[in-house]
C-alpha positions in Angstrom: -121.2 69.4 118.0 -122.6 68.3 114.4 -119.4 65.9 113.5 -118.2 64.0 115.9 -114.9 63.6 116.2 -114.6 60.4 114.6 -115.7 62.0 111.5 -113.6 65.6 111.7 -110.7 63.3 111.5 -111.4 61.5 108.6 -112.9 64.4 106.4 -109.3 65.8 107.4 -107.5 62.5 106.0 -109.6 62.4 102.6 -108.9 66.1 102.0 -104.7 65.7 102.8 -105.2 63.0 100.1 -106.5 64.4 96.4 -106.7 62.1 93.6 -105.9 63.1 89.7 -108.7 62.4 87.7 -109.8 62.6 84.1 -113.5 63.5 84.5 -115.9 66.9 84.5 -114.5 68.9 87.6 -116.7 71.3 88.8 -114.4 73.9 90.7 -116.9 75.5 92.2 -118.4 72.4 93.7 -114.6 71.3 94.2 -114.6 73.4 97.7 -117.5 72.1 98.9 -116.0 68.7 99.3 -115.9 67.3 102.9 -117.1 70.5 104.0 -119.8 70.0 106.5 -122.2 73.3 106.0 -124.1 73.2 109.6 -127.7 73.4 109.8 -130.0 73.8 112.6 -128.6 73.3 116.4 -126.6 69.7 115.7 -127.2 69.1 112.3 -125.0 69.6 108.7 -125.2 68.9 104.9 -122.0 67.6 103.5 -121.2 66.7 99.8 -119.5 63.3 100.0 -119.1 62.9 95.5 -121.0 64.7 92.6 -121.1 63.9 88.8 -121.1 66.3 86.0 -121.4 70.3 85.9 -123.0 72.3 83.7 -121.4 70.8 80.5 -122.6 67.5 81.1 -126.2 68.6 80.7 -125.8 70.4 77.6 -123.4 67.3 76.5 -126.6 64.6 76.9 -129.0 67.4 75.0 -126.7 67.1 72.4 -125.7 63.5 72.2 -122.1 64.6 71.6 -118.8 63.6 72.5 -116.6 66.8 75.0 -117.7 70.2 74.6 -117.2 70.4 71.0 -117.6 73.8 69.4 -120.3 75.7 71.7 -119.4 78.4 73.7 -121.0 78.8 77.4 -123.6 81.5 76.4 -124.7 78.9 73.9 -124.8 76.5 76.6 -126.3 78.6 79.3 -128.8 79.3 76.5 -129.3 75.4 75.9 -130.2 75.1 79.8 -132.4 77.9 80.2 -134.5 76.4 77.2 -134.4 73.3 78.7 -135.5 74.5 81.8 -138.7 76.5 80.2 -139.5 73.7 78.8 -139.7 70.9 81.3 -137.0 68.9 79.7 -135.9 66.7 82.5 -133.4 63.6 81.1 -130.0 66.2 80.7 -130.9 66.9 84.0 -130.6 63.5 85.3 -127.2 63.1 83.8 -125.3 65.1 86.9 -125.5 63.3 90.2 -124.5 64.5 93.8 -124.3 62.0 97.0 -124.7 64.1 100.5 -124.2 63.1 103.8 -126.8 64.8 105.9 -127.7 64.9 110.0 -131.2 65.7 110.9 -134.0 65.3 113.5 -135.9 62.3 112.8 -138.9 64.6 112.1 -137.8 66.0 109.1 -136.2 62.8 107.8 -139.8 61.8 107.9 -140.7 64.8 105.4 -137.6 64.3 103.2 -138.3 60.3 102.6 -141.3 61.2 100.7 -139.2 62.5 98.0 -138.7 58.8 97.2 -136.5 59.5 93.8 -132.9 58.8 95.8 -130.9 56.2 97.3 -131.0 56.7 100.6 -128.7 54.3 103.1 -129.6 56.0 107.2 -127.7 55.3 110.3 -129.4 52.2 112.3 -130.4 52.2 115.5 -130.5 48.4 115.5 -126.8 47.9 115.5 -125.6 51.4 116.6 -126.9 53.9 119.9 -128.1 57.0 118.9 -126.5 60.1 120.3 -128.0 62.3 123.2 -128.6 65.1 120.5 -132.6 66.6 120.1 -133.5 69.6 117.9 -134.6 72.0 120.3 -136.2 75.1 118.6 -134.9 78.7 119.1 -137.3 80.9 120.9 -138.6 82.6 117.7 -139.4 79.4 116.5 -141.7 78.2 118.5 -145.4 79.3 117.2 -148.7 78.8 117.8 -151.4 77.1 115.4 -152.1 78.8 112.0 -155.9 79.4 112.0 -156.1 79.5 107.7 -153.3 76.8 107.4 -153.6 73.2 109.5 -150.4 72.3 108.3 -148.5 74.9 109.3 -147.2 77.5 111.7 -149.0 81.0 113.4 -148.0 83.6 115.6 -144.5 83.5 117.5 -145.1 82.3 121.3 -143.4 84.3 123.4 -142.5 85.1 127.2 -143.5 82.3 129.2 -145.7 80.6 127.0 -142.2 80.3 124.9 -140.6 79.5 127.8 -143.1 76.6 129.1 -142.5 74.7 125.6 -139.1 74.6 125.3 -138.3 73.3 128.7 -141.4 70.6 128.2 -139.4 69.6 124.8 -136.3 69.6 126.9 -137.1 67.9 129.7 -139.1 65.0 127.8 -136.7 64.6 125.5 -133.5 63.8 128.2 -136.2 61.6 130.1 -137.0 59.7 127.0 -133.2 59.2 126.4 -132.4 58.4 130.0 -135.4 55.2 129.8 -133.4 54.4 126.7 -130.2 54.5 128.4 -131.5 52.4 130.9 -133.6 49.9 128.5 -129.8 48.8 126.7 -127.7 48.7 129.2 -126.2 46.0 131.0 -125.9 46.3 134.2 -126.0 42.7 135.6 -128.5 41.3 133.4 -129.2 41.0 129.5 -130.3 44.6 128.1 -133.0 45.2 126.1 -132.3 45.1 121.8 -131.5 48.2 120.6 -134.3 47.5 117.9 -136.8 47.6 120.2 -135.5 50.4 122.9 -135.3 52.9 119.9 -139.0 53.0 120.2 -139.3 55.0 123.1 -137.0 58.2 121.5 -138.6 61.0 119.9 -139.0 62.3 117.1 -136.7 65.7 117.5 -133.5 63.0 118.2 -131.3 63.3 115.6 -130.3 60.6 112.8 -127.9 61.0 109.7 -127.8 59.2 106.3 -126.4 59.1 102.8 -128.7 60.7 99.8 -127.8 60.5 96.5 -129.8 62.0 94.0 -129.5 63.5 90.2 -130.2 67.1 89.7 -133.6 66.7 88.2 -135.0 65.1 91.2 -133.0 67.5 93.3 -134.3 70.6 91.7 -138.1 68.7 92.3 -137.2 68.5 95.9 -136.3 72.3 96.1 -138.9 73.6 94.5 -140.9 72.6 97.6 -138.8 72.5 100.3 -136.9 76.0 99.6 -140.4 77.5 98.9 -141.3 79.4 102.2 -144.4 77.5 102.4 -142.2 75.0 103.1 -141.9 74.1 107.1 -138.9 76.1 108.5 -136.8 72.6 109.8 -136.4 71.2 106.5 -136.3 74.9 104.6 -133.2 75.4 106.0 -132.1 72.0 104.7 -133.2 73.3 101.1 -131.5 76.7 101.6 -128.2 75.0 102.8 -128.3 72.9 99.5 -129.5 75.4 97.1 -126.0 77.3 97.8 -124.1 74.4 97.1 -126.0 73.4 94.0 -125.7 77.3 92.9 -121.6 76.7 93.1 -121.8 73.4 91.7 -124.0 74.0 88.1 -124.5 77.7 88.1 -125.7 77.7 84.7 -128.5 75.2 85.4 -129.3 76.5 88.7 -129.4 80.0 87.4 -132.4 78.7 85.5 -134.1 76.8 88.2 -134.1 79.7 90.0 -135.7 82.1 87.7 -138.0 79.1 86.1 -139.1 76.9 89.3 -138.2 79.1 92.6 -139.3 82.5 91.2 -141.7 81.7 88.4 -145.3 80.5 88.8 -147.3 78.0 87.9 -151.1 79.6 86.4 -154.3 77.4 85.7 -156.1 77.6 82.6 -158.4 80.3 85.1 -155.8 82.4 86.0 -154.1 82.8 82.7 -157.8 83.8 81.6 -157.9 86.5 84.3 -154.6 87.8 84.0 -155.3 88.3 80.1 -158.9 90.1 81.1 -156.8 92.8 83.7 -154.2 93.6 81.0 -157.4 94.7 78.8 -158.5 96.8 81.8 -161.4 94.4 82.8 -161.6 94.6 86.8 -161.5 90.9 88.1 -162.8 89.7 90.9 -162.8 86.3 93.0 -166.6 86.5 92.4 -166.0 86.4 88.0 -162.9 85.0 87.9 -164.6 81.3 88.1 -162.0 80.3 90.9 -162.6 79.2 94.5 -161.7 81.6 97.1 -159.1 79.2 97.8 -157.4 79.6 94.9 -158.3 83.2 94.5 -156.6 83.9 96.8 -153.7 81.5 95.9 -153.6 83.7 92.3 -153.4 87.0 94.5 -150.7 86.2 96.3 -149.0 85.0 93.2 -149.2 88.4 91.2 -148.4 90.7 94.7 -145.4 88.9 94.7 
């Protein structure tokens, strides 16, 4: 179950309990509130507060005071420029704190996106749950051959098989030795700060991340890219829905800007502007690396 039942009952006591306020609602964000959107096999994204909407960007572009005279195609206008443009500080001005529960793995991946605040269960003062990702069959794949940081060929039959139940089986044996390491049972248990040690990396952990848009749209780029590795994609994906509900406006933009647009190289721009004059390009005249040639093929196929 991805809340426990601690927590179902107190999502279900904040939301019997809505406060009047005076500042930027975002009604589309509004419904996501104590929602818990489930991810994976045990894990969820929740949105515990926001700040701003849509408004509030094109409010700190302007440096004015309300919404004043402009109209929201002026606005949505305002955020697609700012958006072309690498403009980043209006960004900054919305903020959105999530409560997310994830295998320890991917937590790994996500801290490098060091521009939150980030406050994560401990296992020094409190047990971890029994609760491991376990991949779906058609997750589990082999080695890419052209990509050492990334995934090949589904396994299947056996082969499939034979993973899982390792991942399984080591995974409840690792939890049973901690089990064992902190309990009682007649004499003094070992610290929970040390007997964490011994779970892996698939157990599951939770924490608070609070982050403002323009550091959120950074971390989206990359992890809703399908480059991105599939555990923490569907992280991204979860959040790019919310986000979409929340500041349609902006992410409107991000999406046609950052998640469908490209980045070119001084190189590239020079070969696309050779093939529009009807000069044939190749990876051997184009002055690129096959690495990125073929980086810049992939781009224009699409």
């Amino acid at each position: 179950m991805p809340l426990s039942p601690e927590q179902i009952r107190e999502i279900e006591e904040q939301r019997s309990t809505p406060q009047p306020t005076l500042r930027a609602v975002s009604p589309g964000m509004e419904k996501h509130l104590y929602t818990a959107h489930e991810v994976l096999d045990h894990g969820f994204v929740r949105v515990i507060d926001y700040m701003g909407d849509d408004a509030a960007i094109c409010q700190a572009a302007r440096v004015s005071y309300g919404k004043g005279t402009k109209s929201v195609q002026n606005d949505a206008g305002l955020i697609r420029y700012l958006m072309r443009h690498w403009h980043s500080t209006p960004f900054e001005m919305c903020e959105i704190k999530l409560h997310v529960k994830l295998p320890v793995f991917v937590a790994r991946q996500w801290i490098r996106h060091r521009t939150a605040n980030v406050n994560e269960y401990s296992a020094r003062y409190s047990i971890l749950d029994r609760e491991f990702y376990i991949p779906a069959p058609e997750h589990v794949a082999a080695q890419s051959v052209v990509n050492n940081q990334g995934r090949g060929a589904a396994l299947e039959g056996e082969e499939a098989a034979r993973v899982l139940e390792i991942l399984k089986t080591d995974s409840n044996r690792a939890y049973d030795h901690y089990e064992q390491m902190i309990s009682d049972d007649g004499q003094q248990g070992l610290a929970r700060e040390l007997a964490r040690m011994n779970l892996p990396a698939n157990i599951y952990t939770q924490w608070y991340w609070k982050v403002d848009l323009h550091n959120l749209f950074h971390f989206l780029r990359l992890r809703a890219d399908h480059h991105a590795q599939y555990e923490i994609r569907v992280y991204a994906d979860a959040i790019c829905n919310i986000v979409a509900d929340w500041v349609p406006a902006a992410y409107g933009a991000f999406e046609d800007y950052r998640l469908g647009g490209a980045n070119l190289s001084g190189r590239a721009m020079d070969c696309v502007r050779r093939m529009l004059k009807g000069e044939e390009v190749t990876q051997e005249n184009s002055g690129m690396s096959k690495g990125e040639w073929r980086e810049f093929e992939a781009e224009l196929k699409g």
